[in-house]
C-alpha positions as CSV (number, residue, x, y, z in Angstrom):
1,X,-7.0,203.4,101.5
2,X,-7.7,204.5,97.7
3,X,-5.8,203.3,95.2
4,X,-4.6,205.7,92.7
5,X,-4.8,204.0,88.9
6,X,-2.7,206.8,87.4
7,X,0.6,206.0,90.0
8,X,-0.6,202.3,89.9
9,X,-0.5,201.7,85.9
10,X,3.1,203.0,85.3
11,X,4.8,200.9,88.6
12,X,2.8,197.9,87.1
13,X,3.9,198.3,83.4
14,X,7.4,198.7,84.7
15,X,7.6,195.9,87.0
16,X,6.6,193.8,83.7
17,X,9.3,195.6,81.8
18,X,11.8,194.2,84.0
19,X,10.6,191.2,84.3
20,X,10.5,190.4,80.9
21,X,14.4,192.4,80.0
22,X,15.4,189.9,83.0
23,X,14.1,187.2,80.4
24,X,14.7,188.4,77.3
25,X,16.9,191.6,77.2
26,X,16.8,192.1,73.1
27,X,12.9,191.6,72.9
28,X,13.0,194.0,75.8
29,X,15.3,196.9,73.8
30,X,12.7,196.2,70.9
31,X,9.7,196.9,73.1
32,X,11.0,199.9,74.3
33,X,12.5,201.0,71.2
34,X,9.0,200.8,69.4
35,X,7.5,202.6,73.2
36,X,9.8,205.4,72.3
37,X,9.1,205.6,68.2
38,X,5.8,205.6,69.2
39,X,5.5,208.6,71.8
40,X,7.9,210.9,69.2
41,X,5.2,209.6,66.5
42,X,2.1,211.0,68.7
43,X,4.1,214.0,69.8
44,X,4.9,215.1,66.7
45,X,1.5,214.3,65.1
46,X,0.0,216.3,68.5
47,X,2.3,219.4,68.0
48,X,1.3,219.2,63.8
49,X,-2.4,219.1,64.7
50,X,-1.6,222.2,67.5
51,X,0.3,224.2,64.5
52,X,-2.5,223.6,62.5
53,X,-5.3,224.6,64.7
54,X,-4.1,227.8,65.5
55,X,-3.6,229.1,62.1
């Protein structure tokens, strides 16, 4: 049976997410607040770079 590393990483990273809110819910909100900061960061660095590109 193969093991798929792309379905694999996210149900591993969010088994330790729940974990650790289980333990510690505000460091948990922080974590995932920063997770969140950071994706609308790259995303709107991506789509700058894509506007940029095609002129």
């Amino acid at each position: 049976m193969l093991v798929r590393p792309r379905k694999v990483l996210p149900t591993v990273l969010t088994i330790c997410l729940a974990l650790y809110a289980l333990k510690d819910p505000e460091g948990a909100a922080t974590v995932v607040k920063a997770a969140a900061h950071l994706v609308m960061s790259a995303s709107e660095s991506l789509a700058r770079f894509i506007h940029t590109a095609s002129n």
